[in-house]
C-alpha positions as CSV (number, residue, x, y, z in Angstrom):
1,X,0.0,0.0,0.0
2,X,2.6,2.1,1.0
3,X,4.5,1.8,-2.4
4,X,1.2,2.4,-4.1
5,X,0.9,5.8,-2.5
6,X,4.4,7.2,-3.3
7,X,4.1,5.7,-7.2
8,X,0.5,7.6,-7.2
9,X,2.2,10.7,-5.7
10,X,4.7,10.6,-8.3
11,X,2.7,11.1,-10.9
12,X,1.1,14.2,-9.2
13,X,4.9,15.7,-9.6
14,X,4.0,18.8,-12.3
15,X,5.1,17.7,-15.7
16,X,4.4,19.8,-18.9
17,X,0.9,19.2,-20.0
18,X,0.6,15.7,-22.3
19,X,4.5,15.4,-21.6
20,X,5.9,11.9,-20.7
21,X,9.2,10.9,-18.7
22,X,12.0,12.9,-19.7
23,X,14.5,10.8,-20.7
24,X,18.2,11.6,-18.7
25,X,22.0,11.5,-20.0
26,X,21.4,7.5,-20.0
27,X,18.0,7.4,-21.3
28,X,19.2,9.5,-24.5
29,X,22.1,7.1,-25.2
30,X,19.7,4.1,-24.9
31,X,17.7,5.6,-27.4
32,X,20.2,6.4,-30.1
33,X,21.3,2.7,-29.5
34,X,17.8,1.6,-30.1
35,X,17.9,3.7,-33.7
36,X,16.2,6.2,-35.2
37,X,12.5,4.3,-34.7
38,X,12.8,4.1,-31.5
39,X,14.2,8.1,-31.1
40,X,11.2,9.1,-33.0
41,X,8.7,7.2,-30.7
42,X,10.9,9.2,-27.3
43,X,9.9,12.7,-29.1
44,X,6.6,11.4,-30.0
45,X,6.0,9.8,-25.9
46,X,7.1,13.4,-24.5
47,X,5.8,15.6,-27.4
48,X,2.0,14.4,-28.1
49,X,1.7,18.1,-30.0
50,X,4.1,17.6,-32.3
51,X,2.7,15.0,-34.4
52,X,-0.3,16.6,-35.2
53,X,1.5,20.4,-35.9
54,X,3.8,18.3,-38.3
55,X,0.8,16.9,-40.3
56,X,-0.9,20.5,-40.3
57,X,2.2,21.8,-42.1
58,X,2.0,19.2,-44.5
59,X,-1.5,19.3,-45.6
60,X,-0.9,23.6,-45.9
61,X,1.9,23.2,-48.1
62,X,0.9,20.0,-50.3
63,X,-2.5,22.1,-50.4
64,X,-0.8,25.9,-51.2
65,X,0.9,23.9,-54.0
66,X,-2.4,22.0,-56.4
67,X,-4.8,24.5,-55.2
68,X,-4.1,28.3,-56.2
69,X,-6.0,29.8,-54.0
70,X,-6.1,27.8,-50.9
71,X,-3.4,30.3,-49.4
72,X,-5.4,33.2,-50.4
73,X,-6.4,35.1,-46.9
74,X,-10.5,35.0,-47.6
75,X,-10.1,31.2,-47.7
76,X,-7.6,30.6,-44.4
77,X,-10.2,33.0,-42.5
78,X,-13.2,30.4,-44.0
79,X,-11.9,27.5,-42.7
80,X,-11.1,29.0,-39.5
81,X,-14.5,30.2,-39.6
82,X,-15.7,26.5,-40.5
83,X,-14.0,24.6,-37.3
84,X,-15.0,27.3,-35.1
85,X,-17.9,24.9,-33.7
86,X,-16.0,21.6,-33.5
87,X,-13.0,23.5,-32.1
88,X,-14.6,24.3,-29.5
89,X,-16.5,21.1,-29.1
90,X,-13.2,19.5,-29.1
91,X,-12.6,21.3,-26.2
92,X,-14.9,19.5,-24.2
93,X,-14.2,16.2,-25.8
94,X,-10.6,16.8,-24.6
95,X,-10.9,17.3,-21.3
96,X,-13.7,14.2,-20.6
97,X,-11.2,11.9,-22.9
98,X,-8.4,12.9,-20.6
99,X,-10.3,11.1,-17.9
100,X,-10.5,7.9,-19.8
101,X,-13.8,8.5,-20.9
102,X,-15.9,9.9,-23.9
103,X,-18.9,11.7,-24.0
104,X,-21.4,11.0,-27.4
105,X,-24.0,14.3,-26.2
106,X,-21.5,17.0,-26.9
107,X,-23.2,18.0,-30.3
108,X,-26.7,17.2,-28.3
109,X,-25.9,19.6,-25.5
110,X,-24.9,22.5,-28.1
111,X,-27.5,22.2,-30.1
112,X,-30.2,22.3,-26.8
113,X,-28.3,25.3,-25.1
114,X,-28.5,27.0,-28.5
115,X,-32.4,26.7,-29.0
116,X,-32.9,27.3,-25.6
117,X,-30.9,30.5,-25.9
118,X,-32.8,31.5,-29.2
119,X,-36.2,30.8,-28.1
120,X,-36.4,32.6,-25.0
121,X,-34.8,35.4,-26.5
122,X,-37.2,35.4,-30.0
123,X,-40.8,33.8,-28.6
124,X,-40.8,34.6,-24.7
125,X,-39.2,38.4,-25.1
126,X,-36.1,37.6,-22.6
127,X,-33.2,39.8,-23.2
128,X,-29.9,38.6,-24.8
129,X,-27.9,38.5,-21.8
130,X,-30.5,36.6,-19.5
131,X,-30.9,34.7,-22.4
132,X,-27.4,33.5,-23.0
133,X,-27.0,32.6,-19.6
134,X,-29.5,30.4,-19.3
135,X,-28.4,28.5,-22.4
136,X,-25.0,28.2,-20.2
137,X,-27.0,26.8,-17.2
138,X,-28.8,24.4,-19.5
139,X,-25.5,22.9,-20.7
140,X,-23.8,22.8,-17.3
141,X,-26.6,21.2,-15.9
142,X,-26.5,18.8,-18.7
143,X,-22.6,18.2,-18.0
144,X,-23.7,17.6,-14.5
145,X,-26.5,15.1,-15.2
146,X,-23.5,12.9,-17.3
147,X,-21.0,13.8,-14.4
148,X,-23.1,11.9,-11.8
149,X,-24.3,9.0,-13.2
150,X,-20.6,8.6,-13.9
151,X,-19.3,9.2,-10.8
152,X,-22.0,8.3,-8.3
153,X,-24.0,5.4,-10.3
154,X,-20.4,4.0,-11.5
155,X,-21.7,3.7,-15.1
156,X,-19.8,3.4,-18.1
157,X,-18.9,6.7,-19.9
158,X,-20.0,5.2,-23.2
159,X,-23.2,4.2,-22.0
160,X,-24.1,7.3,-20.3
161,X,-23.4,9.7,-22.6
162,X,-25.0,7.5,-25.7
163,X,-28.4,7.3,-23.4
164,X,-28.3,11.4,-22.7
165,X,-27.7,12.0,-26.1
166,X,-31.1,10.6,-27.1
167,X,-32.3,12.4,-24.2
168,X,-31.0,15.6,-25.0
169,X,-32.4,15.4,-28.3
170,X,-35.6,14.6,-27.7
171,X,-36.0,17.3,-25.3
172,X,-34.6,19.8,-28.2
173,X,-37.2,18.3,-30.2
174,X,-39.4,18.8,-28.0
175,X,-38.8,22.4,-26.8
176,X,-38.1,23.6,-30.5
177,X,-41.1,21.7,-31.9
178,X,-38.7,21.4,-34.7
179,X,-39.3,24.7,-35.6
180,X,-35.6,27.0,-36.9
181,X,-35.6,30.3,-35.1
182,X,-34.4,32.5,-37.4
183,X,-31.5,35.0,-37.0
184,X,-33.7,38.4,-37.4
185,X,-35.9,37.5,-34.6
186,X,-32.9,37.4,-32.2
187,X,-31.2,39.9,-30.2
188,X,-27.6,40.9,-31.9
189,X,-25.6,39.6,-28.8
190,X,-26.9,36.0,-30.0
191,X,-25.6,36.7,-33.4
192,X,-21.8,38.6,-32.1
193,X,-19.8,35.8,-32.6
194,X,-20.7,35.0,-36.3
195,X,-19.6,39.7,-37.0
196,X,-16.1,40.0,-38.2
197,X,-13.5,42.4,-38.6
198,X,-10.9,42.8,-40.9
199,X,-7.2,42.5,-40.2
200,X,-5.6,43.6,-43.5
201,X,-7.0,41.9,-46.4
202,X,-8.8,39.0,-44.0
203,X,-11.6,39.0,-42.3
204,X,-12.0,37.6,-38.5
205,X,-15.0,36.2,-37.2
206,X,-15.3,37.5,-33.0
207,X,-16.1,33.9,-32.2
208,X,-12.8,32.4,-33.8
209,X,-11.6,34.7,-31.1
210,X,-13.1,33.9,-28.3
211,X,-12.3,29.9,-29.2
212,X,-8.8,30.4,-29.5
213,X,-8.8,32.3,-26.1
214,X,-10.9,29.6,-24.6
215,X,-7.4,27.0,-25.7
216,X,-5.3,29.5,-24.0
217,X,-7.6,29.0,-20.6
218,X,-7.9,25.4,-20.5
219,X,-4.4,24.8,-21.7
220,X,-3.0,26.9,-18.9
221,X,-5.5,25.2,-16.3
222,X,-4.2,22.2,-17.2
223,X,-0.8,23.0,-17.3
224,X,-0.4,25.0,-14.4
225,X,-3.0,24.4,-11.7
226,X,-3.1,21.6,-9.1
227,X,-6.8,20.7,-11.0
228,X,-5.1,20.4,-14.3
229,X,-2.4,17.4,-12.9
230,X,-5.1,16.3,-11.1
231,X,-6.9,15.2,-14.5
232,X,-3.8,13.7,-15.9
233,X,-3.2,11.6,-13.2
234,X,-6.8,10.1,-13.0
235,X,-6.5,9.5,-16.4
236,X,-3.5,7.8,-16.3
237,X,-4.5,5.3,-12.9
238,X,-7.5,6.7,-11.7
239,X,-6.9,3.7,-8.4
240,X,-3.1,5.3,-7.7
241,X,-4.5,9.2,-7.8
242,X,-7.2,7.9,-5.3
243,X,-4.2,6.4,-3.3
244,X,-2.2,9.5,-3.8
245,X,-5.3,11.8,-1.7
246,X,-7.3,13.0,-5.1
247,X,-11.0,13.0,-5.2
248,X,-11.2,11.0,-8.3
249,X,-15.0,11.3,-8.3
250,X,-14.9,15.4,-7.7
251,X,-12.6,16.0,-10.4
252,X,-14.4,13.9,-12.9
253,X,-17.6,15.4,-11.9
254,X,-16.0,18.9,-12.7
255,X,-14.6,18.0,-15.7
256,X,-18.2,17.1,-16.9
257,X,-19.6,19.9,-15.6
258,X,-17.1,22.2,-17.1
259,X,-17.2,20.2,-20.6
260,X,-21.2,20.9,-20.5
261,X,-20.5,24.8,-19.9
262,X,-17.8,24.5,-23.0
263,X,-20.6,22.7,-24.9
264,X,-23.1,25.8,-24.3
265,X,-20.8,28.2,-25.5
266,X,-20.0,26.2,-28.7
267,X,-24.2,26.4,-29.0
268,X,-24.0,30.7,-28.9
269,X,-20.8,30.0,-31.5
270,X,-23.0,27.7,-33.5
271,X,-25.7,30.8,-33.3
272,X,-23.3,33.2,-34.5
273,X,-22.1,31.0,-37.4
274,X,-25.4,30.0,-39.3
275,X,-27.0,32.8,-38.4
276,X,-29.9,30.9,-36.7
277,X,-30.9,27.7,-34.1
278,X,-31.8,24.8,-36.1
279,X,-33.2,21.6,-33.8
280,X,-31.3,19.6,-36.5
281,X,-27.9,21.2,-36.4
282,X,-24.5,19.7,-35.8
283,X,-25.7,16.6,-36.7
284,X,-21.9,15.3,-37.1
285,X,-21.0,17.3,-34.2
286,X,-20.4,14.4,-31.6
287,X,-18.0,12.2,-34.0
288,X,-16.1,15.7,-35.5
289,X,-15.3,16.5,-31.8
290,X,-14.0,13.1,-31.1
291,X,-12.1,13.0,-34.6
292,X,-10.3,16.5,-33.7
293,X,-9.1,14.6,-30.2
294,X,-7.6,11.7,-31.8
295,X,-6.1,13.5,-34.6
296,X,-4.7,15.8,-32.7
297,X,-2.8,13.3,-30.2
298,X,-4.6,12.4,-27.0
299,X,-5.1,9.0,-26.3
300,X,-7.8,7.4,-26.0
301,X,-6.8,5.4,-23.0
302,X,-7.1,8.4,-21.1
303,X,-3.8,10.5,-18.7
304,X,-1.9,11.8,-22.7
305,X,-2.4,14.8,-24.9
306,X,-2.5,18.5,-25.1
307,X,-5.5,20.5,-26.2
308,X,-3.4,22.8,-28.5
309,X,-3.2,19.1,-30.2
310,X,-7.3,19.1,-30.1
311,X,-7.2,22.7,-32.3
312,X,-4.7,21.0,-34.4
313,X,-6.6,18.1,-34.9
314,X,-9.7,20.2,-36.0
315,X,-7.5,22.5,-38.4
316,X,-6.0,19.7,-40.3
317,X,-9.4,18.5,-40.4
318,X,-11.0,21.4,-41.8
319,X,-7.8,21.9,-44.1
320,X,-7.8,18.6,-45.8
321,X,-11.6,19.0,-46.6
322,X,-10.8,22.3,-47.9
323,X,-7.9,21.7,-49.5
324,X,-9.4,18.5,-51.4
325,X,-12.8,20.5,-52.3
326,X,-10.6,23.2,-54.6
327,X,-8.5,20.1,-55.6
328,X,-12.2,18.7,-57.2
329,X,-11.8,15.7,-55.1
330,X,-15.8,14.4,-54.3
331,X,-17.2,14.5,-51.1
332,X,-17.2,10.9,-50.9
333,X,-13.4,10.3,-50.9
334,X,-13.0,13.5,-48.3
335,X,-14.9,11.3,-45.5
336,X,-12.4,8.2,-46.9
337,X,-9.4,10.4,-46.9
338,X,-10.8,11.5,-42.6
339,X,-11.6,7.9,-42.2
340,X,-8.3,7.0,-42.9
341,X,-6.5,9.6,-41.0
342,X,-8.8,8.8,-38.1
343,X,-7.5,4.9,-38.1
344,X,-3.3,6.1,-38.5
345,X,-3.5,8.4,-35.7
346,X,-5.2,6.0,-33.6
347,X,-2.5,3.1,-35.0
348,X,0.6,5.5,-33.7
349,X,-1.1,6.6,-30.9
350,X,-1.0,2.4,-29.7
351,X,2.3,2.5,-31.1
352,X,3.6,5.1,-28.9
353,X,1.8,3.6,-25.4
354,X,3.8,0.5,-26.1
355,X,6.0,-0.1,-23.1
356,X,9.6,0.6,-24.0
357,X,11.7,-1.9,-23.5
C-alpha cells in the first residue's frame, strides 16, 4: 500500500501538459542505441503536440501547391470560420477523454443550449444577456446530469453519454417543436460571434476569437493548476491518484460539468455561425469532436495529450476538406481520406503507449 501511495504521488509531480518521462543522460544514449525508430517514438511519448502540428504543415503546403488559392487570406479565414464549432466542441471532448472516458451528447448539448438561448430570447421576449446565460445553465446542468451518473452510479462513460444523447435530443425536439428560429428575430448579442472584422486583407470572425482564447484558458488550467495534474493523473490510474489523496469522483464530476459549460458556449458559437438555431444542427458534431481529439494526439486510454493538439486536430481537419474541395476531389473520398486519418492516428497513438523496452 505504501509503495502504491508514493508511485500515485509521483505522478502528481507537475510535468508539462501531455508530456511523458523525460529521458536523462542514460536514457538518450539508450535511445540512439535503439535507432532512429525508437528516437522518433521518445519525441513522440514526450511531445503528443508535435505529431499533429507536423501533419498540419503538410497538408498547408501539399494544399498551397495543387490549389491556387487555398493560401489566399479570404479562404484561411473560411476555414477557420468553418471549425470554429467543433474547435470548440473538441474542447470538451478533450478534457472528458483525458479522464479515460468519452462523451457522445457534446453535439446534443450544443444544439439544446443554442435553441434554448434562441427561443427565450425570439418567442418569450427575454433579453440577450439573461438569455445567454440560461443557455450556459442548461449545458452545465447537462454536463452535470452525465458527471453523476458517472461518478456516483459507476456507469460506463460510453453508455451514459449514448443514453443522454437521445435524451438531450428529444428534449430539443421537444422544446423547439422542430421549428428554426431564425437570425432576425434574435437579439444581436446572439448573433456577435458570427460579425467579423478585418485584419488587412482577412476577415476575422469574433467567435474564432473567443475559441482560441478559450485554448489558452484550458491549456493553462491544465498545465499550471493543481486541478489540471489532477486530471492527468486520474486518467492515467485513476486507483493510484485515489491512493495518492485525489477526489477522483470530484474531479471527474468537474470536468463534466465544465465540458457541459464549454458545450453551451460552442451552441452561442454555432448561433453566431449559421446565423440561426436549427433543432437539426450539428448533426456530425459528436463524431467531429472526437475525430479533432484523436487527430490531434490524445489517447484514448485516457492521462496523454494536449488541447493545443485538439485545435490541431480540427485544423488539419478542416484543411484537408478544404484543401481536397478546390483540388475537385468528391465529397465521398474527403470522409475516406478522414476515415483513414482517423484509423493512422489512432495506430501510432498504440504504437507510442507500447511499453519501452
Amino acid at each position: 500500500m505504501a509503495e502504491e501511495h508514493r508511485r500515485g504521488l509521483r505522478r502528481l509531480i507537475p510535468a508539462p501538459q501531455g508530456a511523458g518521462p523525460s529521458p536523462g543522460t542514460g536514457g538518450i544514449e539508450a535511445a540512439e542505441a535503439r535507432g532512429l525508430g525508437a528516437r522518433i517514438h521518445d519525441i513522440l511519448h514526450a511531445n503528443a503536440v508535435i505529431g499533429p502540428a507536423i501533419v498540419l504543415l503538410l497538408a498547408i503546403l501539399v494544399f498551397s501547391i495543387t490549389a491556387d488559392r487555398f493560401l489566399e487570406p479570404r479562404n484561411l479565414s473560411l476555414i477557420v470560420q468553418q471549425v470554429m464549432v467543433v474547435g470548440t466542441l473538441g474542447v470538451a471532448q478533450t478534457l472528458i477523454i483525458l479522464t479515460a472516458g468519452i462523451d457522445l451528447s457534446v453535439g446534443a448539448i450544443m444544439v439544446l443550449s443554442s435553441i434554448v438561448m434562441a427561443k427565450l430570447s425570439a418567442d418569450s421576449g427575454v433579453p440577450g444577456l439573461l438569455a445567454l446565460l440560461i443557455g450556459f445553465g442548461v449545458g452545465t446542468a447537462c454536463g452535470l446530469i452525465n458527471g453523476l451518473l458517472v461518478t456516483r452510479l459507476r456507469l460506463p462513460p460510453f453508455i451514459v453519454t449514448l443514453g443522454t444523447l437521445n435524451v438531450f435530443f428529444a428534449l430539443n425536439l421537444y422544446y423547439s417543436k422542430s421549428e428554426t428560429i431564425r437570425g432576425v428575430d434574435m437579439p444581436d448579442l446572439l448573433l456577435w460571434t458570427g460579425n467579423t472584422f478585418n485584419l488587412g486583407d482577412t476577415k476575422i470572425t469574433y467567435g474564432s476569437l473567443l475559441m482560441l482564447g478559450l485554448y489558452g484558458v484550458i491549456a493553462y488550467a491544465l498545465s499550471s493548476t493543481a486541478w489540471g495534474r489532477h486530471v492527468y493523473a486520474v486518467g492515467d490510474d485513476a486507483e493510484a491518484a485515489r491512493l495518492s489523496g485525489v477526489r477522483t469522483n470530484r474531479v471527474v464530476l468537474s470536468v463534466y460539468v465544465l465540458a457541459g459549460l464549454i458545450c453551451a458556449v460552442a451552441g452561442w458559437f454555432l448561433i453566431g455561425r449559421i446565423a440561426s438555431a436549427s433543432p437539426q444542427a450539428g448533426g456530425t458534431a459528436n463524431l467531429d469532436s472526437i475525430t479533432a481529439v484523436v487527430i490531434g494526439g490524445t489517447s484514448l486510454f485516457g492521462g496523454r495529450g494536449l488541447v493545443v493538439g485538439t485545435l490541431f486536430g480540427a485544423l488539419i481537419v478542416g484543411v484537408l476538406r478544404n484543401g481536397l474541395t478546390q483540388s475537385g476531389v468528391d465529397v465521398l473520398w474527403q470522409d475516406f481520406a478522414v476515415g483513414i486519418l482517423i484509423i493512422v492516428a489512432v495506430a501510432i497513438d498504440q504504437w507510442i503507449r507500447k511499453v519501452k523496452a
